[in-house]
Structures are given as structure tokens and as C-alpha cells.
C-alpha positions in Angstrom: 70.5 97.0 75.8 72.9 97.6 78.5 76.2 99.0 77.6 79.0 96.6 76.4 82.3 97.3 76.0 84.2 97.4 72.5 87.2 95.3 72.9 87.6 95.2 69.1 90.5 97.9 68.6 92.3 96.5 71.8 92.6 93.5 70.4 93.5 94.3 66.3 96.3 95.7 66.1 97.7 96.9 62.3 100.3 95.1 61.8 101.8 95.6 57.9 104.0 97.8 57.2 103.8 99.1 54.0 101.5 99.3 51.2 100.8 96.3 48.5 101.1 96.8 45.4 99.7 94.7 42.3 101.6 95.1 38.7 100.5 93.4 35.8 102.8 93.8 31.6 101.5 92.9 28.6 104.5 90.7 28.1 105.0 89.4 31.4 108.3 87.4 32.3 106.4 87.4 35.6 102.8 88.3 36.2 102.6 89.7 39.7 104.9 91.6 41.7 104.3 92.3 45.6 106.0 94.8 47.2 105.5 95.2 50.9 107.9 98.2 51.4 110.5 100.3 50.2 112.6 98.7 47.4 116.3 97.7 48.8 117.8 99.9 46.3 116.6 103.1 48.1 117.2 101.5 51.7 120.0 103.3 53.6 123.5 101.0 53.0 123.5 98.9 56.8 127.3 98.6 57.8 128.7 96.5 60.3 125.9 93.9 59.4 127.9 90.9 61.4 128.0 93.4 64.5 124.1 94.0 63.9 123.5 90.3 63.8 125.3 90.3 67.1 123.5 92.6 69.0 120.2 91.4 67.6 121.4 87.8 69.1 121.9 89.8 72.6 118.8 91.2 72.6 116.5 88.4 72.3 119.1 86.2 74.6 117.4 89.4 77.4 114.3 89.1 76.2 114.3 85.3 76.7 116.3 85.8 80.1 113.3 88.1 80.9 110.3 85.9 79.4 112.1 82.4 81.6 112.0 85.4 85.3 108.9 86.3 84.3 107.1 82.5 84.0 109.9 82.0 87.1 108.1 84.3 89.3 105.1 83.2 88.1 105.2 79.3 88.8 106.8 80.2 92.5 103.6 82.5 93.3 101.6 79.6 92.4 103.4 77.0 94.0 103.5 78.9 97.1 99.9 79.5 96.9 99.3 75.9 96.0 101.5 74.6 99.3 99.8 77.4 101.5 96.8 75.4 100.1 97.8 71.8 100.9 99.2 72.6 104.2 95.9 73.8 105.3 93.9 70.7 103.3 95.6 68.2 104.3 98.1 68.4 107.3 95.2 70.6 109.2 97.7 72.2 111.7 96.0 70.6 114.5 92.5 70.4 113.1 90.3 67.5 115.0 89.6 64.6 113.0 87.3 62.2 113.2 89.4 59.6 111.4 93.0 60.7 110.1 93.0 58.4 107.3 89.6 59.3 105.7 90.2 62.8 106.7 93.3 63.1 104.5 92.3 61.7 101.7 88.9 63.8 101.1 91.8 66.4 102.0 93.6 65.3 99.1 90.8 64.8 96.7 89.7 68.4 97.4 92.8 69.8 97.2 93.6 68.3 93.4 90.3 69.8 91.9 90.8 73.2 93.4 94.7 73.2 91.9 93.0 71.9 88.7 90.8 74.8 89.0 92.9 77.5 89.9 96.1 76.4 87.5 93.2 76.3 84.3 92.0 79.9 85.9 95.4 81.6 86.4 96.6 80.1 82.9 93.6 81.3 80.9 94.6 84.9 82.7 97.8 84.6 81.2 97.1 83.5 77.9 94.1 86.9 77.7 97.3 88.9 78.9 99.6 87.2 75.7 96.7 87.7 73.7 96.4 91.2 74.1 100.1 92.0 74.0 100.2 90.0 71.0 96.5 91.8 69.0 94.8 88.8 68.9 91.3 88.7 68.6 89.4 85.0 69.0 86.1 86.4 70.8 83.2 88.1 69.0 81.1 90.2 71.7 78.2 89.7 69.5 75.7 87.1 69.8 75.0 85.0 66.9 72.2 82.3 66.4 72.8 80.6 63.2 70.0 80.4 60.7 67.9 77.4 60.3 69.1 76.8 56.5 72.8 76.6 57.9 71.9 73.5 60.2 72.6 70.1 60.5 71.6 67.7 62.5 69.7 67.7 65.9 72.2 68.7 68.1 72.0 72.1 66.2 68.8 72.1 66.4 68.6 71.7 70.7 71.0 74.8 70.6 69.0 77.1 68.8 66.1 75.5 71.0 68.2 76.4 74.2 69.3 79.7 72.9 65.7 80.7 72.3 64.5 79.3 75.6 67.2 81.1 77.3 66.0 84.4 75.8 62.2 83.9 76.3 61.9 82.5 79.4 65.4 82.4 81.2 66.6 86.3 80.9 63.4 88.2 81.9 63.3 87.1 85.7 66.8 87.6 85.7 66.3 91.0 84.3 63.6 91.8 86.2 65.7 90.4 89.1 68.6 92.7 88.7 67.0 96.2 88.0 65.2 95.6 92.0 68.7 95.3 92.8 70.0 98.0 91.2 67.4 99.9 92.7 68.4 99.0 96.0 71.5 99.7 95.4 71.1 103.0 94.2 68.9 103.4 96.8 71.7 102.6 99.7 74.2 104.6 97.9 72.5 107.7 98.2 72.1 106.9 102.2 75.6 107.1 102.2 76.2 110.2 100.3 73.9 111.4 102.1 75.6 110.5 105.6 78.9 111.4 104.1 77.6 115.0 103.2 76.3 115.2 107.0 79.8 114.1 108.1 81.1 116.7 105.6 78.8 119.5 107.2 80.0 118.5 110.8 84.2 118.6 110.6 83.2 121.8 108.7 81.1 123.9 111.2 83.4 121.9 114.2 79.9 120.7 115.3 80.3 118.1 118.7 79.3 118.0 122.3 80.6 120.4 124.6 81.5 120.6 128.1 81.2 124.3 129.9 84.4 124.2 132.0 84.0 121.3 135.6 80.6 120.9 136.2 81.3 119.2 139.1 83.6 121.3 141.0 83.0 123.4 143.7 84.8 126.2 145.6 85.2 124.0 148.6 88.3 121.8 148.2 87.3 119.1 150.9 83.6 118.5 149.6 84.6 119.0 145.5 84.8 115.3 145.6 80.9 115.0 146.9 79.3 117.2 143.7 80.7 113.8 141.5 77.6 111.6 140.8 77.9 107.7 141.9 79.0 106.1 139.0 78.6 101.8 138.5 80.9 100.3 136.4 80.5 97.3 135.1 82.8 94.5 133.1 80.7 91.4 131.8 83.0 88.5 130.2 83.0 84.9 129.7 86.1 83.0 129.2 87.9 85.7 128.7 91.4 85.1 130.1 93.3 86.5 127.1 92.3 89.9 128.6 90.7 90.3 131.5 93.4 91.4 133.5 94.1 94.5 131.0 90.3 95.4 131.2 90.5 95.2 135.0 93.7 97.0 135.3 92.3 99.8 133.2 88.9 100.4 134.6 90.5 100.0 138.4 92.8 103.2 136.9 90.0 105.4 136.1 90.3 109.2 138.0 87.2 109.7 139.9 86.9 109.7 143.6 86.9 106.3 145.3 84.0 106.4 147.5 82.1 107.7 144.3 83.2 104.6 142.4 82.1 101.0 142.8 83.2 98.7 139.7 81.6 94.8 139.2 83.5 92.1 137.6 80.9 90.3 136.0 82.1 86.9 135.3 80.1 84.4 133.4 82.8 82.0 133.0 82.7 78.3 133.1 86.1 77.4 133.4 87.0 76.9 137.3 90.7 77.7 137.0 90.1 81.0 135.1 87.3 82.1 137.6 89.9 81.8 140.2 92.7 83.6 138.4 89.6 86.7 138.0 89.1 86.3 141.9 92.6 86.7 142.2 92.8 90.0 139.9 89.4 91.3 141.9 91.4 90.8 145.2 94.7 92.4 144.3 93.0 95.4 143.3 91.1 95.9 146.1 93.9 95.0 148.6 95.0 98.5 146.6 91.9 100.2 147.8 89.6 100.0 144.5 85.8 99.7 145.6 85.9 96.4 143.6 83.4 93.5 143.7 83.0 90.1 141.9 79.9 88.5 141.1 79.5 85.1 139.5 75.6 83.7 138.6 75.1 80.1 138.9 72.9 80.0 136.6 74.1 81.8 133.1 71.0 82.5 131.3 70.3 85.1 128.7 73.9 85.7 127.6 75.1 89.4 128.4 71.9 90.7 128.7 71.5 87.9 131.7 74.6 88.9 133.3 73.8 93.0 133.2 70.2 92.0 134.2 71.5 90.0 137.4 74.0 92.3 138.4 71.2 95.3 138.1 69.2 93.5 139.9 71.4 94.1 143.8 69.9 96.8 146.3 73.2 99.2 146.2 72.8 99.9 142.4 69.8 102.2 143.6 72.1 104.5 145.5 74.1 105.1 141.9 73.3 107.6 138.9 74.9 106.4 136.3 76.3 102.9 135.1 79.1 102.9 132.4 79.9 99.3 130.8 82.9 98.0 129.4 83.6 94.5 127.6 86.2 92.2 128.6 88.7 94.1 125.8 88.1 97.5 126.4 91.0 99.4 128.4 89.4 102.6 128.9 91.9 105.8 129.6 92.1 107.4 133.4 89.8 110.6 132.4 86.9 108.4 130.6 84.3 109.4 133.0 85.5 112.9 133.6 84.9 113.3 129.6 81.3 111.5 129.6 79.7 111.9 132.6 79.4 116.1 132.6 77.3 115.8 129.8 74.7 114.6 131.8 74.8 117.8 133.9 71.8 120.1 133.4 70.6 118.1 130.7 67.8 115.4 132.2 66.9 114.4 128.8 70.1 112.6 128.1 70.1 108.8 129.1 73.6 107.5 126.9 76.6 108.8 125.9 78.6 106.3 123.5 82.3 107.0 123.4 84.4 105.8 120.3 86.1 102.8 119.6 89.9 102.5 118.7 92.1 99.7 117.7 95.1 98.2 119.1 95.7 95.8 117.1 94.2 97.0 113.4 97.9 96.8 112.2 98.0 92.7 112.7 96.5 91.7 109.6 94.8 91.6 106.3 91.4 91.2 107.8 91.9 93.1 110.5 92.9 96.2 108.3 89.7 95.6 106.5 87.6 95.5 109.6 89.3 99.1 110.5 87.6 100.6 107.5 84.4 99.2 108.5 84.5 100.5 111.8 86.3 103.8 111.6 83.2 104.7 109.0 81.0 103.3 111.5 81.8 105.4 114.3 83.0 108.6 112.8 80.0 108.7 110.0 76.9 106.5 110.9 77.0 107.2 114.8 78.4 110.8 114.7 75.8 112.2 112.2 72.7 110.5 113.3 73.7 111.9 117.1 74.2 115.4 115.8 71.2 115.6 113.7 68.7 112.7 115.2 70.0 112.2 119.1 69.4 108.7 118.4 71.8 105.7 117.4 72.3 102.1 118.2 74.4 101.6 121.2 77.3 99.7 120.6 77.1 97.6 123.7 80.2 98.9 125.6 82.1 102.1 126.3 79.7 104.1 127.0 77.4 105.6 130.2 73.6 105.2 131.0 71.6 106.8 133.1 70.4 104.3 135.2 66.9 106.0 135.6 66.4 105.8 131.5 67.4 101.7 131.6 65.2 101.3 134.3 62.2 103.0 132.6 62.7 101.7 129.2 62.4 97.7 130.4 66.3 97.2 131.6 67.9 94.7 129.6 65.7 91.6 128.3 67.0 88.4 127.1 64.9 88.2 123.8 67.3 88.7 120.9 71.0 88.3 121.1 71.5 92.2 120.7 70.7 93.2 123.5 72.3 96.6 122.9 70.5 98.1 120.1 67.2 96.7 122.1 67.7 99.1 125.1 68.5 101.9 122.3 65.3 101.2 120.5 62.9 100.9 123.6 64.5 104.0 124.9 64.6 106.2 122.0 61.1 105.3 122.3 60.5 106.8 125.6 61.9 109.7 124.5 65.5 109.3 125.8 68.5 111.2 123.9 71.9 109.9 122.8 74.9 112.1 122.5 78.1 110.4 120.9 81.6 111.6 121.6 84.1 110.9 118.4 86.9 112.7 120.1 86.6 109.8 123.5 88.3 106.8 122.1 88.6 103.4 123.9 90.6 101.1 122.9 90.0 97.5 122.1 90.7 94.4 119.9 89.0 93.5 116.7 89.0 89.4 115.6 92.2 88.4 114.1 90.8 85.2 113.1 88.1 84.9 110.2 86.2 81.8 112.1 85.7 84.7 115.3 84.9 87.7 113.2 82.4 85.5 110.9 80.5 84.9 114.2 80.6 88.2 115.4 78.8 89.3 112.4 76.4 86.5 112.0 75.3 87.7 115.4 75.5 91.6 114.6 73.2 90.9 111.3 71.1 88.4 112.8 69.9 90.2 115.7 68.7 93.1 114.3 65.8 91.0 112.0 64.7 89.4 115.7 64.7 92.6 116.8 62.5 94.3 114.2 60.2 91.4 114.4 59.6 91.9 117.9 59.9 95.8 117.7 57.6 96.7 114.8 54.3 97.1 116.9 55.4 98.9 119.7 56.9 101.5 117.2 53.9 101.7 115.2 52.0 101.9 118.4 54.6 104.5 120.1 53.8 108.2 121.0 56.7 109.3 118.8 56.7 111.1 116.1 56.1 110.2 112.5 59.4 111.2 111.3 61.2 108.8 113.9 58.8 106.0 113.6 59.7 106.4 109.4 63.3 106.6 110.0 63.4 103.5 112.7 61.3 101.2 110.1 62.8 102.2 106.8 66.3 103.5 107.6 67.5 102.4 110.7 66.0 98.8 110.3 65.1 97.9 106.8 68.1 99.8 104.7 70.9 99.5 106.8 70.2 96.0 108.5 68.1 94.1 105.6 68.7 95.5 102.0 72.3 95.9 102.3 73.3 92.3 102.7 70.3 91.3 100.5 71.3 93.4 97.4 75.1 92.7 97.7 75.2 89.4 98.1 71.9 88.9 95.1 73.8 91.2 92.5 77.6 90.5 92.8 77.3 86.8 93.8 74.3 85.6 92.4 73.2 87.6 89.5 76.0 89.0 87.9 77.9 85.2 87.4 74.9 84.4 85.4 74.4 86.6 83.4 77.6 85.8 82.2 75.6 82.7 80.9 72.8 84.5 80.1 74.2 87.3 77.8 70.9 89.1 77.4 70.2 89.9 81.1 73.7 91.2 81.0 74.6 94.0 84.3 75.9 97.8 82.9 79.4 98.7 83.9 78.6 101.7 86.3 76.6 98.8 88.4 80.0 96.4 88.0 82.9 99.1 88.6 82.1 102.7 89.1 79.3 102.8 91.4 81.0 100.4 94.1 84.1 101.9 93.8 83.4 105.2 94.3 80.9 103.5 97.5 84.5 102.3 98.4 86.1 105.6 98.3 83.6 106.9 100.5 83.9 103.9 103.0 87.3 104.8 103.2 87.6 108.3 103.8 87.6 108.0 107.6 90.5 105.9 107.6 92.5 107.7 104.9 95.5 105.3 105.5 93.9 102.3 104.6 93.4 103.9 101.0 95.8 100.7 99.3 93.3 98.4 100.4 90.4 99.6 98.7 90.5 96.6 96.0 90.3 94.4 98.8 88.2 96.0 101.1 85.2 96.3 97.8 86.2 92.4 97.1 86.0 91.2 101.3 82.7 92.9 101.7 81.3 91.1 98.5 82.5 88.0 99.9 81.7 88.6 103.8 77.8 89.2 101.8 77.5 85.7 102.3 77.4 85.5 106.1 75.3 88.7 106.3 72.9 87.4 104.2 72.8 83.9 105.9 72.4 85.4 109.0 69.8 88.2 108.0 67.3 85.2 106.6 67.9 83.4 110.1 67.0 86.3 111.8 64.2 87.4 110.0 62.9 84.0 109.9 63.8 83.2 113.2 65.9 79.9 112.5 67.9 78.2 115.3 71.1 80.1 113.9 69.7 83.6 115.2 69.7 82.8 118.5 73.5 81.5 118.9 76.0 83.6 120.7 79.7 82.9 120.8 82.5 84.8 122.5 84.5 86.9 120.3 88.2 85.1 120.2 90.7 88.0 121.7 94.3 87.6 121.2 95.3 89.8 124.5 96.9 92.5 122.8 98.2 96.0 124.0 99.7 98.9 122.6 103.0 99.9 123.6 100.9 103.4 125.4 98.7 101.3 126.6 101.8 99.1 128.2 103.0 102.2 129.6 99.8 103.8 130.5 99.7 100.5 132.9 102.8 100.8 134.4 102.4 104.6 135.6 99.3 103.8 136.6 100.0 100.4 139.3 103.2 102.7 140.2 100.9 105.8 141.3 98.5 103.4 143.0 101.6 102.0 144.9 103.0 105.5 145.8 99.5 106.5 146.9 98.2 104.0 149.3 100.2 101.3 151.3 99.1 98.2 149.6 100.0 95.3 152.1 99.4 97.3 155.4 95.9 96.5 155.8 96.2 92.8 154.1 96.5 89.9 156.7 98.9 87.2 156.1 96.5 84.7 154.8 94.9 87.0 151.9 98.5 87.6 151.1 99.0 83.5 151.1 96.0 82.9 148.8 97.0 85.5 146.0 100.5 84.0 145.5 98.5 80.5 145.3 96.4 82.1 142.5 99.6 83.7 141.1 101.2 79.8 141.4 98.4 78.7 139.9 98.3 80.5 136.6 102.2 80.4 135.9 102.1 76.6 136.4 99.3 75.9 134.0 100.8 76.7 131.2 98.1 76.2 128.0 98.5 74.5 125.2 97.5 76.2 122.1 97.1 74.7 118.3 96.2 76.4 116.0 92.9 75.4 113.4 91.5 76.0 110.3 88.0 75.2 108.9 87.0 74.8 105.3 83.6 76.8 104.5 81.7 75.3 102.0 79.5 78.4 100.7 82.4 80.2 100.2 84.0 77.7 98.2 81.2 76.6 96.0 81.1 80.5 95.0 84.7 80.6 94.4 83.9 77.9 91.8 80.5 79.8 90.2 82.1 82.8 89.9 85.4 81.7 88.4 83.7 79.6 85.8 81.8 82.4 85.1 85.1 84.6 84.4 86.1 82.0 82.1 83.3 82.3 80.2 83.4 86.1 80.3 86.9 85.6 79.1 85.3 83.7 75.7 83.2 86.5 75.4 85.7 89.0 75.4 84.4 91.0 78.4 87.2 93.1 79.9 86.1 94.2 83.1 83.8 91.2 83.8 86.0 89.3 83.7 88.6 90.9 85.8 86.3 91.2 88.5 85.2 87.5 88.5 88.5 86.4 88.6 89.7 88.4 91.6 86.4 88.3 93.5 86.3 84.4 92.4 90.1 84.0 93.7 88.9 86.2 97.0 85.7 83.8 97.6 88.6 80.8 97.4 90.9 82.1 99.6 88.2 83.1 102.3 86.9 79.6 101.6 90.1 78.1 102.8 90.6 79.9 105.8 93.7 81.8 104.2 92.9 85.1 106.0 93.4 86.4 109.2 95.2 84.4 111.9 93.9 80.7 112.6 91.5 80.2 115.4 93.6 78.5 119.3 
């Protein structure tokens, strides 16, 4: 039986005070005499009994002046919640409607049964918190099925059929159910001990990818600049105009010698205005003497792995080494190259080295304080151990350098999956390619602000990877490589990290454990409710050690963001329509004050070093302040959106009925984290985190 716990001397309380006492005389005058304390003749003499009265009236005037703050608070928390509520419901804050009048009132309708909901919800909390100050007890843990002598009628008799149904035929696949995913989950838990311990091993031995002072310098001062490799950089985007000026800026910045350089605006964009407004950036910057090119497909095919493909595809990439990629938000620091590319000296094994991501705007938010922990364990965990101890990780798509020659052998980048990322990493850790990551090279970028962008990004982070083991499964079993690798691609790499993690957390905290709430005999142990995650949590969090006061929310968002990682993991695996969508990550444009000022030194230098307009003729000089013209007399209009998910909100509802009736069955913990992960799956459901999609 799995463990319960005893809420039975939380909720008694002793409450007498004094000992009864029964007295019975032959010759009563009265028969029975009660005494419930101390007789009043031996009770200390109380003087000043009108002052006492007084001060007792004080004190429970405070108390009651307390109690009427207290509900106070209480009711303006929940009306301020239940406005937040309506305004999004119902005025929509520039949400397209199809018909304003029907709109609003399935607005309305939906908004009255979720305030039903959530007043009944948040007054039943109260009431279990009165309850318990107050030692009542009204809830028996126990299960009881009454006797058949002790019934009457036949609506007794269809509960003691349902009861016995439940527990022949309901519980055991539910059971049965829940101990695979407990299994699982044990399973993935020690994977990340495991990881953590590896983490552990490398901060302690100072274990990373060195550099043996300038490889590429030479005694010769005028030909130092020849022993530097040709480097390609390239920047895909699509519709980016929140940033692509910052990413272009940046990159045009980076130290390395200029006829050594040659960097590619890859713009996929459909928007005419904002392709000109690129053309314009391209143009000023190499007016400033930046070997810089931009290339536009006509026909946009294939996503990002289209784009690299086609710009791969032009005869001067063969005369460069190496090809470093950066997405439209990256702003990459001056001495990026000159802290990857050495590490490709003397070693002709190595065909990537992934640099580290950082945030400039994981302050903004909620959600994107939460994403922060994800990634920051990402990075300095999952891709720093598995590059120390296996030279092989997934490449995260941007920030980091290829060698051309291992892209080229491995199949260059194919179209076939909408990561097309991991798919080079895979077919060239196949080939025998090594990674080396850099945790100490950071890049900085932006991370979704909105809930709508970052629930796409990860519907196509968690989707990909099942097309992708579908498509890579025989050529690993088939590859030359060794067993240990092909084991730890198919199990680890694939089915662990990508497929039972969204499988097990979103069967056992959204699925399972609700009903067993209704199903009392397939009920889940504690350790699997509260200790194991938490401490999973704690782990999660260690790499980002000032996000530790968001560790509730961080265990209850990634319950919740379950749902699209398991939605998207069945669509990739079963290769539904869904798998094969890409969308833009929103970007909000944002900068760091050091990066701001990183900017400025940098256009100043560039101005001090070369004479910018010397070598411009008058009409180049004409058509950039048309562009300029252009883009400060189109100003955009912006409203701002939310969507209503239904998923999300029909779990809000399962799992808050089922902390109701966890509450009737006096189950502490249960029910605490129904509630809050019920009250989570409601406010996702709403669209009531992160910033609202433009």
C-alpha cells in the first residue's frame, strides 16, 4: 500500500482543560456534580475585573481589525486576479475577431465558469486553512465500503457496485500505469545525478579547452595577419527587424583581419520594406570597409537549413576554412573568433566548437526567469560534460564554428526535419567528427518573452528530434562507430532525454496522479509527489544559483510546459502535419546596457580607423538616407494579443477538481500541489505569463 499521510493529530487538537469528575451521596440534594477545573475558591482573587473586561474588549476589537485586513487582502488578490482575467476574456487587447458580438459573449460565458471555479477553489483553501487553525477533523483517510446488511435501497447498492468495479478493474491499469512511470522517472533522475556529478568532477579538476598561447602569430609583423585561417560568417533571419541591425552591428565588429573575413547576410525575408532596410544596414557597413555581402533566395525552401544550404552552395566559400553562424539575435563580442577558432589548430579531428549562450533580457519576466534555469543547466551541464567526456553534443544551431571540410563530408545541411542543427551533429559525429564546447565564450542573445513564441520554439525543439530519430536510426545501427556511441545516441541522447522526459512528466503529474485522486487505491507515494522532483529542481537550478526563489515555479512551469512537449513529441514521432511547422521565434530587440556601449566604441573605432565617406559616391550616399527616410517614416503599429489554450485549460479544471477531492480526503500534500499546479495550468491557460505576442 503506498504510504499515506496521518493527518489525524494535525487536525485533533485537546481541547479541555481540566479533568471531569463524577460524584455521587447517598442522600443526594443533587446527584451529579461536574467539575471542569479548579474550584473558584482556590482561584487567585482577579482585581481590577472592570479594567480586565476592558482590555479583553480591546483585544478582540484587534483581532477582528486583523480577521476584516486579512479577508481585505484576500478579496483584492482575487479581484485583481479575476479583472486580470476578464480583461484578457473579454476586451482581448486587440485580439482579431471574427464577430465582436459573438466573440464577447463566449468571452463572458467562459469567464463566469472559471470565476465560479476558481472562487469555490480558493474558498475551500481557506476554509482547510480555518479548519486546521481551528482542530477540526471532517475527513477520514480511510476507505470504507459499508456492509451489505447496513443498505438500503438501490442507489446503495450501485455504489458498492462502483466501488468494487473501481477496485477490480479500474486501479490495476492505473497501477500498473504509474509504477512504468515511476520507473522512468527514476530512471531520468539518475541521468541527471549522474550529469551533475560530471559537472561536479569538471569545476573541480578546472577541466576545459585550452589554448597554448597565439597560434596564429608569427614573428613577422607584416605577414602575422596571413597565418589567420579564412573565416565565413554567416547570419540567416527571416523577418527579423526587431534585431537585425544589433546582430549586424556585432558580427561587422568582430577582430580579425579584413581580407580574412567575409560575412553573408542571409535574408529570408518576405517583407519588401524590411529587405530594404537589411540592404541599407549591409551597405553602410561596407561603405566602412566590412567584406560584407547580402544574399536573398527567391525561392525560400527548406527553412534555415534552405538558406545555409543556398548560401554554401557559391564558388568563394571553397577558398574559406571555417564558417561560424550566428542567428538574427546573437551579438557576438569582438574577440569571438580569436577564442574559437585556435582550437582548430593542430587538431584535424575537430569539425565544431559551440560557444555558450547568455541572456540579455532573462531579467524581463516570469517566464523568461524560468527559461534561464533551463538553459543555464543546459549549457553549463548537458553540453559541457558530454564534450569533456564524449566530444560529442547537439549543436545548438548558432554561435558556434564548423569546419567547412567536416559539413561538407557529413551531407551539408538537408532540409528533412526542422532541426537542422542536431542533424549535422548526428551525421557528423557519425563520421567521426569531434565537438569541443567552450562554457567560458558567452554570446549573448534574447530568449521569448511571450508564452505564444516560446511554446513554438519548443514544439519545434521536441518535435524535431522524433523525425530525426526516425530517419537516423538505420544509419546509426549501420554506422562504423563504436558500440558505446551507437548505445548512447539511441538510448541516451535520443530516447531519454528527447522521448521519456516529456512522456513521463506529463503521464504522471498531469494524467495519473489527478486520478488517482479518484481512484484511492492506485494512489502515487509522496517521494514520487514531493521529494524526488524537488530535489530534481534543486539540481536544475544549481547553475543559475540566483534563480533559487523560483524553484516552486520553475517544478510547477515545467509540469505544465509537459503538455506541449508531449504534443509535439507524438507529432514528431508520428510524423503529423504539426512536426513539420516552423515559426520565427518573436524577438523583442533588446540590449544590455554593455552591449549599448560595446556598440558605440566599436562604430567610433571603425570611424577613427577608416574614412567612411571618401570612397562613397554621392548617389550611394543618396540611397542610404532614402532607406534611413524610409524606416523613420514608417512607423509600425503594434497591438498587443492573447490566445486562450484550450489543453491547458481543461487541465486546470481536472486537476483542481481533483484537489478538491483530495481536500475531502484529507490529503495534505496532494492537495497542495493540485491546487498550485491546477492554478499554474489556469494561468498558462489564459495567457497570463510572459509578455503578450505584437
Amino acid at each position: 500500500m503506498a504510504p499515506r499521510l496521518d493527518f489525524s493529530n494535525w487536525w485533533t487538537k485537546d481541547t479541555q482543560k481540566g479533568t471531569p469528575v463524577v460524584v455521587k451521596m447517598e442522600n443526594p440534594t443533587f446527584s451529579v456534580v461536574e467539575i471542569n477545573g479548579a474550584d473558584a475558591a482556590f482561584r487567585p482573587v482577579e482585581k481590577s475585573r472592570g479594567k480586565n473586561a476592558k482590555q479583553v474588549t480591546w483585544v478582540l476589537l484587534l483581532r477582528a481589525h486583523r480577521a476584516v485586513g486579512c479577508v481585505t487582502w484576500f478579496a483584492t488578490v482575487l479581484w485583481a486576479l479575476l479583472g486580470a482575467i476578464k480583461k484578457r476574456l473579454i476586451h482581448g487587447q486587440g485580439v482579431a475577431m471574427e464577430s465582436e458580438s459573438d466573440k464577447l459573449e463566449k468571452g463572458k460565458m467562459l469567464f463566469r465558469v472559471i470565476r465560479v471555479f476558481l472562487v469555490t477553489s480558493l474558498a475551500v483553501l481557506a476554509f482547510e486553512v480555518v479548519a486546521y487553525l481551528q482542530g477540526w477533523h471532517f475527513g477520514n483517510p480511510t476507505l470504507h465500503i459499508p456492509r451489505t446488511s447496513d443498505l438500503e435501497g438501490l442507489l446503495h447498492l450501485a455504489y458498492v457496485a462502483w466501488l468494487r468495479f473501481r477496485a477490480e478493474y479500474i486501479a490495476p491499469p492505473i497501477q500498473a500505469l504509474s509504477k512504468f512511470c515511476v520507473v522512468l522517472f527514476l530512471i531520468q533522475s539518475v541521468d541527471r545525478m549522474l550529469l551533475c556529478l560530471g559537472c561536479f568532477w569538471i569545476k573541480f579538476r578546472k577541466v576545459k579547452p585550452k589554448i597554448d598561447g597565439d597560434p596564429f602569430k608569427s614573428d613577422d609583423v607584416e605577414g602575422s595577419a596571413s597565418n589567420c585561417p579564412m573565416v565565413l560568417v554567416q547570419i540567416p533571419m527571416c523577418n527579423e527587424r526587431e534585431v537585425y541591425d544589433q546582430s549586424i552591428s556585432a558580427v561587422c565588429g568582430i577582430d580579425w583581419p579584413r581580407d580574412r573575413l567575409l560575412i553573408q547576410v542571409l535574408d529570408d525575408s518576405d517583407d519588401e520594406s524590411l529587405q530594404w532596410l537589411i540592404k541599407a544596414e549591409v551597405s553602410k557597413w561596407s561603405q566602412k570597409g566590412i567584406n560584407i555581402i547580402y544574399r536573398h533566395r527567391l525561392i525560400r525552401t527548406g527553412y534555415k537549413a534552405g538558406n545555409l544550404n543556398s548560401a554554401m552552395s557559391c564558388d568563394y566559400v571553397k577558398d574559406y576554412e571555417f564558417v561560424a553562424i550566428f542567428d538574427a539575435d546573437f551579438q557576438p563580442n569582438p574577440d569571438f573568433l580569436k577564442r574559437t577558432v585556435p582550437h582548430f589548430k593542430d587538431n584535424p579531428e575537430l569539425g565544431l566548437v559551440q560557444a555558450r549562450w547568455s541572456f540579455v533580457n532573462k531579467d524581463e519576466n516570469l517566464l523568461t526567469r524560468l527559461q534561464n534555469i533551463n538553459l543555464c543547466f543546459h549549457f553549463e551541464v548537458e553540453q559541457q560534460v558530454n564534450g569533456v567526456f564524449l566530444n560529442f553534443f547537439g549543436f545548438n544551431g548558432t554561435a558556434g564554428v564548423w569546419r567547412i571540410k567536416a559539413l561538407e563530408e557529413s551531407g551539408g545541411w538537408l532540409e528533412r526535419t526542422t532541426v537542422e542543427d542536431m542533424d549535422i551533429a548526428v551525421r557528423a559525429h557519425l563520421n567521426g567528427w569531434k565537438f569541443i564546447f567552450l562554457n567560458d565564450v558567452k554570446v549573448p542573445c534574447e530568449v521569448p518573452e511571450s508564452y505564444e513564441a516560446y511554446r513554438k520554439q519548443q514544439h519545434r525543439w521536441h518535435s524535431g528530434p522524433m523525425q530525426l530519430f526516425r530517419l537516423c536510426l538505420p544509419a546509426i545501427v549501420k554506422s562504423k562507430v563504436s558500440a558505446w556511441k551507437k548505445a548512447n545516441l539511441i538510448l541516451l541522447f535520443f530516447l531519454l532525454r528527447k522521448l521519456i522526459l516529456p512522456f513521463y512528466s506529463f503521464t504522471l503529474f498531469c494524467i495519473i496522479l489527478p486520478l488517482t485522486m479518484f481512484v484511492p487505491e492506485a494512489e502515487l507515494p509522496l517521494w514520487v509527489i514531493c521529494y524526488v522532483p524537488v530535489f530534481m529542481s534543486l539540481l536544475n537550478i544549481l547553475p543559475a544559483p540566483k534563480s533559487f526563489p523560483f524553484i516552486v515555479p520553475y517544478l510547477l512551469f515545467e509540469n505544465t510546459m509537459s503538455v506541449t512537449k508531449f504534443n509535439a513529441m507524438v507529432s514528431g514521432l508520428l510524423q503529423l502535419g504539426s512536426s513539420y511547422e516552423w515559426v520565427v521565434t518573436k524577438k523583442a530587440g533588446r540590449s544590455s546596457e554593455s552591449d549599448l556601449l560595446a556598440a558605440a566604441e566599436r562604430e567610433t573605432k571603425s570611424i577613427e580607423r577608416q574614412k567612411i565617406h571618401k570612397g562613397a559616391s554621392d548617389s550611394d550616399l543618396t540611397e542610404s538616407e532614402k532607406f534611413v527616410e524610409h524606416r523613420e517614416a514608417a512607423p509600425i503599429t503594434v497591438k498587443k494579443t492573447n490566445k486562450i489554450y484550450k489543453k491547458e485549460l481543461t487541465l486546470a479544471f481536472l486537476l483542481l477538481t481533483a484537489s478538491v477531492r483530495s481536500l475531502l480526503s484529507a490529503q495534505g500534500v496532494h492537495f497542495y500541489f493540485l491546487l498550485f499546479q491546477g492554478v499554474t495550468f489556469l494561468l498558462v491557460g489564459l495567457d497570463l505569463i510572459g509578455e503578450q505576442m505584437s
